[in-house]
N, CA, C and O atoms as a GROMACS GRO file, in nm:
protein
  272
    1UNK      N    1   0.055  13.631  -0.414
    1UNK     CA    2   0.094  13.578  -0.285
    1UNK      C    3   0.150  13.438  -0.305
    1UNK      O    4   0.084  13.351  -0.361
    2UNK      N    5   0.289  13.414  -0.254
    2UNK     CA    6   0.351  13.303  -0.217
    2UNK      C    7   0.315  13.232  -0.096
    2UNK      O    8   0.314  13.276   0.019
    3UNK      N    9   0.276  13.086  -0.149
    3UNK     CA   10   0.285  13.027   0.041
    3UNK      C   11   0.420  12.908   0.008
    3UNK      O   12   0.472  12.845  -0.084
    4UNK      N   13   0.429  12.942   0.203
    4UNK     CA   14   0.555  12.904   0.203
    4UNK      C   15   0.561  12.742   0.210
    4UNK      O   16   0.669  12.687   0.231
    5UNK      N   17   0.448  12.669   0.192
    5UNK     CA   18   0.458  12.526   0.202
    5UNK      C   19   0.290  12.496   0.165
    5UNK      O   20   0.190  12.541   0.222
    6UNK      N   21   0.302  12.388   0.028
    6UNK     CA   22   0.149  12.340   0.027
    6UNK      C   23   0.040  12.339   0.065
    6UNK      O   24  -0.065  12.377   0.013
    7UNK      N   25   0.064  12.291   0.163
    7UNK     CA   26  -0.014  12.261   0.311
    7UNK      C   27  -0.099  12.386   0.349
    7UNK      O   28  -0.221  12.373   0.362
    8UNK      N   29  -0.035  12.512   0.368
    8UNK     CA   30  -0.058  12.637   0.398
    8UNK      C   31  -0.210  12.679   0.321
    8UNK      O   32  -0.239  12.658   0.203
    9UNK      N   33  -0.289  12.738   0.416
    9UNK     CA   34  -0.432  12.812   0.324
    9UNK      C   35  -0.574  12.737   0.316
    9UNK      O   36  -0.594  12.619   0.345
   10UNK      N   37  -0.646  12.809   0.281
   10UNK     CA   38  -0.780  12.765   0.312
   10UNK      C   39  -0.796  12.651   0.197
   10UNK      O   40  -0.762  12.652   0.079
   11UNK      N   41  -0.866  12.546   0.281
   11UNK     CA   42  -0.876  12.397   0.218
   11UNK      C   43  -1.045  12.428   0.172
   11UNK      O   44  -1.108  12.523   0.218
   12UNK      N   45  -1.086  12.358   0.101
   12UNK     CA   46  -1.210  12.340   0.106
   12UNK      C   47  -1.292  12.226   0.030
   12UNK      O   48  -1.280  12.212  -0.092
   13UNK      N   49  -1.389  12.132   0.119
   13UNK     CA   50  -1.416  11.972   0.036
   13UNK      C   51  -1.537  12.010  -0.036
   13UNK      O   52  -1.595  11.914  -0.085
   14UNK      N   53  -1.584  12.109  -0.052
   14UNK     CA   54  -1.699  12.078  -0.067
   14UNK      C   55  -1.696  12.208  -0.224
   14UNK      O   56  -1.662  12.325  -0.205
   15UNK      N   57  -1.733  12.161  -0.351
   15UNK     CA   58  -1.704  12.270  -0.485
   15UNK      C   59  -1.799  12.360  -0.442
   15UNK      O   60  -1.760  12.475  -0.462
   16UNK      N   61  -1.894  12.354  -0.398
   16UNK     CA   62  -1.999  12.489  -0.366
   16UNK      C   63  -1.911  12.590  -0.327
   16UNK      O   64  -1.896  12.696  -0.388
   17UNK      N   65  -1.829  12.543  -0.180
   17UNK     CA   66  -1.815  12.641  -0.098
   17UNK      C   67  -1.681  12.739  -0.197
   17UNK      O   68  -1.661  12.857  -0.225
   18UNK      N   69  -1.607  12.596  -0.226
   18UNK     CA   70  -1.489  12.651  -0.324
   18UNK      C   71  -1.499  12.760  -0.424
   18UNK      O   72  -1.405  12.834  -0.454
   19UNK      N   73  -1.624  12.764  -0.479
   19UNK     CA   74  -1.706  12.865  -0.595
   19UNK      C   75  -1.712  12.996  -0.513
   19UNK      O   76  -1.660  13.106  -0.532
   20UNK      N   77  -1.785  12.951  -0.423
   20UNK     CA   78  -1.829  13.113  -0.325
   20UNK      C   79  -1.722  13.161  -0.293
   20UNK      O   80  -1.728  13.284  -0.286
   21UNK      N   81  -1.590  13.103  -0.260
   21UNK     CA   82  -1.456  13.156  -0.220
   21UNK      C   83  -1.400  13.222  -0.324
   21UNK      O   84  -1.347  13.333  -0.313
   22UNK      N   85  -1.410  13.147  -0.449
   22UNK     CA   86  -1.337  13.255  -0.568
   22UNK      C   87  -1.438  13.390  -0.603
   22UNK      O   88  -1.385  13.494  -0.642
   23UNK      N   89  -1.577  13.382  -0.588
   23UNK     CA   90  -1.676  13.462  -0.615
   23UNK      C   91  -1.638  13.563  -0.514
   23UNK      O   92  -1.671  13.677  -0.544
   24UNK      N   93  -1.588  13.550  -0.422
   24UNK     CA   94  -1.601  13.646  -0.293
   24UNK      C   95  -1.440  13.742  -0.328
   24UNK      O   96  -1.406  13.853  -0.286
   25UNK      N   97  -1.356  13.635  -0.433
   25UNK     CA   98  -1.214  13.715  -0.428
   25UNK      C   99  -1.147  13.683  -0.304
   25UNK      O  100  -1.080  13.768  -0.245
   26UNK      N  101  -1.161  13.563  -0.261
   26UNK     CA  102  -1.055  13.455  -0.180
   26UNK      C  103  -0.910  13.369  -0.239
   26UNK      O  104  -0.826  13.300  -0.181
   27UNK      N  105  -0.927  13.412  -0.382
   27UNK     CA  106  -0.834  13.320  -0.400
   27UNK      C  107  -0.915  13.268  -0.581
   27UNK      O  108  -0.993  13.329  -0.654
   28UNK      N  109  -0.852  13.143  -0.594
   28UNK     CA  110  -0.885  13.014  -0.743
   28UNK      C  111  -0.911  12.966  -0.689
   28UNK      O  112  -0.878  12.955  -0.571
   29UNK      N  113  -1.033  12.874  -0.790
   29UNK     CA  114  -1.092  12.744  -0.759
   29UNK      C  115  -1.039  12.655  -0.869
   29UNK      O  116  -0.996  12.709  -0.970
   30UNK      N  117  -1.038  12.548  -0.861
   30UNK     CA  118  -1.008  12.429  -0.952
   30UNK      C  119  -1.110  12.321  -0.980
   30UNK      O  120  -1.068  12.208  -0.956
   31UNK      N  121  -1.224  12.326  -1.023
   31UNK     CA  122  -1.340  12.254  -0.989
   31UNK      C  123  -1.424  12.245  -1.171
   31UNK      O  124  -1.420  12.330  -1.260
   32UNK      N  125  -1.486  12.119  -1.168
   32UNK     CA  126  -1.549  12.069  -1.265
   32UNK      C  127  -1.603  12.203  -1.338
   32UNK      O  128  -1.643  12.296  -1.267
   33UNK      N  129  -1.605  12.216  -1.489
   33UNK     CA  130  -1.634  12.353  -1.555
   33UNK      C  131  -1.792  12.356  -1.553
   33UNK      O  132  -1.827  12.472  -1.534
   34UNK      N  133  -1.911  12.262  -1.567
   34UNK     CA  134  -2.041  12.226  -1.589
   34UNK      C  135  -2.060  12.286  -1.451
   34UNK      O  136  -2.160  12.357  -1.455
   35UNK      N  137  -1.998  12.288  -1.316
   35UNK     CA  138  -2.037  12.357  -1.204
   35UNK      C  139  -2.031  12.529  -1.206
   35UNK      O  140  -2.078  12.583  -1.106
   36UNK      N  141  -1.979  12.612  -1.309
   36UNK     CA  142  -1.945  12.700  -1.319
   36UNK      C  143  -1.946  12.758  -1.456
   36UNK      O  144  -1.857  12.829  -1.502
   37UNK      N  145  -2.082  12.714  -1.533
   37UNK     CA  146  -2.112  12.796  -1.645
   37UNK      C  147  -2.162  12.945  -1.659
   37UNK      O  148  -2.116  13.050  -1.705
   38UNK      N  149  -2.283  12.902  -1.595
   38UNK     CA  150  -2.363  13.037  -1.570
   38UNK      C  151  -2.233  13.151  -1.461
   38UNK      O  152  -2.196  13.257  -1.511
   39UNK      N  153  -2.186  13.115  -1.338
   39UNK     CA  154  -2.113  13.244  -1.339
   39UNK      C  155  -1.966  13.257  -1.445
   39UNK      O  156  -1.870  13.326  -1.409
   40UNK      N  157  -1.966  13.192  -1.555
   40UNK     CA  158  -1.859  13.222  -1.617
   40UNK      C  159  -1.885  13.320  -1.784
   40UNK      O  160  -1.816  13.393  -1.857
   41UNK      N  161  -2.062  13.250  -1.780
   41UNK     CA  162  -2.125  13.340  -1.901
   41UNK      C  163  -2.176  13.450  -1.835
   41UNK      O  164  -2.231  13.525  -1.916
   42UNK      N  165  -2.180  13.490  -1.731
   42UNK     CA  166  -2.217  13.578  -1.654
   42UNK      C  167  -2.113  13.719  -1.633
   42UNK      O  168  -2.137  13.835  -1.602
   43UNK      N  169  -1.995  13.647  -1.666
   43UNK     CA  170  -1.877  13.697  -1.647
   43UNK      C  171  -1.816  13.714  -1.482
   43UNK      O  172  -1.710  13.765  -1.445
   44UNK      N  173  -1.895  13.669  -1.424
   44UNK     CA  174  -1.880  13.654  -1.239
   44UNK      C  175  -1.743  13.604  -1.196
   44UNK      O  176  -1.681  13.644  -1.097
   45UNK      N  177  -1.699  13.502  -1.292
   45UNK     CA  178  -1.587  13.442  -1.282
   45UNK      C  179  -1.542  13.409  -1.410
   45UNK      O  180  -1.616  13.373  -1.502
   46UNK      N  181  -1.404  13.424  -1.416
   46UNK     CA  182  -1.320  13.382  -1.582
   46UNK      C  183  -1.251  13.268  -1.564
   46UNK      O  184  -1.280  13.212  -1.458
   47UNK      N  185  -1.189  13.225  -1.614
   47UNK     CA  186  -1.121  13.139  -1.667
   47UNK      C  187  -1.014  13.164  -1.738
   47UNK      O  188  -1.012  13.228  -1.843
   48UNK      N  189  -0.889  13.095  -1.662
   48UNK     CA  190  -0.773  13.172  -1.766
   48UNK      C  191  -0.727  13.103  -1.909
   48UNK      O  192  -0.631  13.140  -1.977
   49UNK      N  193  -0.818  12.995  -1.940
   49UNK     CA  194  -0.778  12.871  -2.056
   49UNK      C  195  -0.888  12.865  -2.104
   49UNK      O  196  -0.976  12.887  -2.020
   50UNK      N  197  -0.931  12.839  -2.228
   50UNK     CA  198  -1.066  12.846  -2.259
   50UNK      C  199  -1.077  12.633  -2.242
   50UNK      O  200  -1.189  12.583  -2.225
   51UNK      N  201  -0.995  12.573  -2.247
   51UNK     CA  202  -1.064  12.438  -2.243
   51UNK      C  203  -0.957  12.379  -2.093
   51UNK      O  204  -0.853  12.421  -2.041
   52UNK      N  205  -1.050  12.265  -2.065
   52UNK     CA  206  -0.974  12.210  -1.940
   52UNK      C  207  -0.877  12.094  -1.987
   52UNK      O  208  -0.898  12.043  -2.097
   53UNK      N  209  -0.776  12.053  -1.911
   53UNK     CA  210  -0.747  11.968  -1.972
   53UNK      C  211  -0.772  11.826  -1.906
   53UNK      O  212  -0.768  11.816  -1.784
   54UNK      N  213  -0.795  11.726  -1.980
   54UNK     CA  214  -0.841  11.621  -1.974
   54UNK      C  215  -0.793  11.497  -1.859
   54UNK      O  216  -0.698  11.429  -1.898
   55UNK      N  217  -0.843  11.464  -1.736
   55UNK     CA  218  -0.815  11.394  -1.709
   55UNK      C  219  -0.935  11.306  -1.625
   55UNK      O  220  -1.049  11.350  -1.627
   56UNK      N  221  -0.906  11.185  -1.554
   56UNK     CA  222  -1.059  11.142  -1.495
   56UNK      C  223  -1.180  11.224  -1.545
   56UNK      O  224  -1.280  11.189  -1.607
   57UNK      N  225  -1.137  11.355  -1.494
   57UNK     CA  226  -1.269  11.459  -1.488
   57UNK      C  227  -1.207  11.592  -1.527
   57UNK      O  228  -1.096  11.639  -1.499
   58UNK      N  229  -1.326  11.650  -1.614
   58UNK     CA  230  -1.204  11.767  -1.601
   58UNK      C  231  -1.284  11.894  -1.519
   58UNK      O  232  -1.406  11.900  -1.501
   59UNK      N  233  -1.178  12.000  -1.471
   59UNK     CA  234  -1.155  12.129  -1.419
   59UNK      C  235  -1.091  12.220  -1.437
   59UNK      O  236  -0.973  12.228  -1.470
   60UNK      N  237  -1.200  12.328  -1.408
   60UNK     CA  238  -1.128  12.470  -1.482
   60UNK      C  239  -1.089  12.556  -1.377
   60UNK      O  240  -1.156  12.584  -1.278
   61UNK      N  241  -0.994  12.589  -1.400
   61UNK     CA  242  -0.920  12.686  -1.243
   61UNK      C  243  -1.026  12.847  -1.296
   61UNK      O  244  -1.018  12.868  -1.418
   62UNK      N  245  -1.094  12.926  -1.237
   62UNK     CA  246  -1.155  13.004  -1.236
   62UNK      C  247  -1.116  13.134  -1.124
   62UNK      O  248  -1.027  13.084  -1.056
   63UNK      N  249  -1.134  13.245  -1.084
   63UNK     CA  250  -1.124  13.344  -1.025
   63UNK      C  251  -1.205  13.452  -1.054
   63UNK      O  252  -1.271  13.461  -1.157
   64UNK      N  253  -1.199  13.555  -0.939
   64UNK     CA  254  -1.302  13.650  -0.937
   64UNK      C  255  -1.239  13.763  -1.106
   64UNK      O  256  -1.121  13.777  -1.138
   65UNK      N  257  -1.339  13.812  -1.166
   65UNK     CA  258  -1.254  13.921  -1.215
   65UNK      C  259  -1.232  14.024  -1.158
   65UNK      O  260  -1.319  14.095  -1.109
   66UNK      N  261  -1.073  14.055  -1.155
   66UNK     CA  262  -1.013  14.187  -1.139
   66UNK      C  263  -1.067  14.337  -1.143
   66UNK      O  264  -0.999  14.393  -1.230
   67UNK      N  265  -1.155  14.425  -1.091
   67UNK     CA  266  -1.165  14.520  -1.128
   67UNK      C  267  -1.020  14.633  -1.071
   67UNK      O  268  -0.988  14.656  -0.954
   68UNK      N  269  -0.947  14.692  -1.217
   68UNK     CA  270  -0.845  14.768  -1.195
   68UNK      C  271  -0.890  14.925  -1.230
   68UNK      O  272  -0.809  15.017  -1.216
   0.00000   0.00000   0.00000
């Protein structure tokens, strides 16, 4: 899915809720990797990069896995 301007789509301030949104298959999260170990050794959620890259802080874009 394309959006047609930034702005567009569910916002969210708070990384909890952001987690439960990719867990639910809402979409990616972009959020600190130490918040998202256990569902990533869990396999609950992947990761498409195995390291983040470095900045202030880092974050790992994560999503539900695909069942095809």
């Amino acid at each position: 899915m394309f959006l047609s301007h930034p702005a567009v789509g569910a916002r969210y301030d708070l990384h909890a809720m952001l987690i439960e949104a990719a867990l639910a298959g809402l979409g990616v999260a972009l959020v600190p990797r130490l918040y998202v170990e256990t569902e990533l050794a869990q396999g609950r959620l992947v990761a498409p990069w195995s390291q983040g890259k470095a900045v202030s802080k880092t974050f790992c874009l994560v999503l539900a896995e695909l069942s095809v």
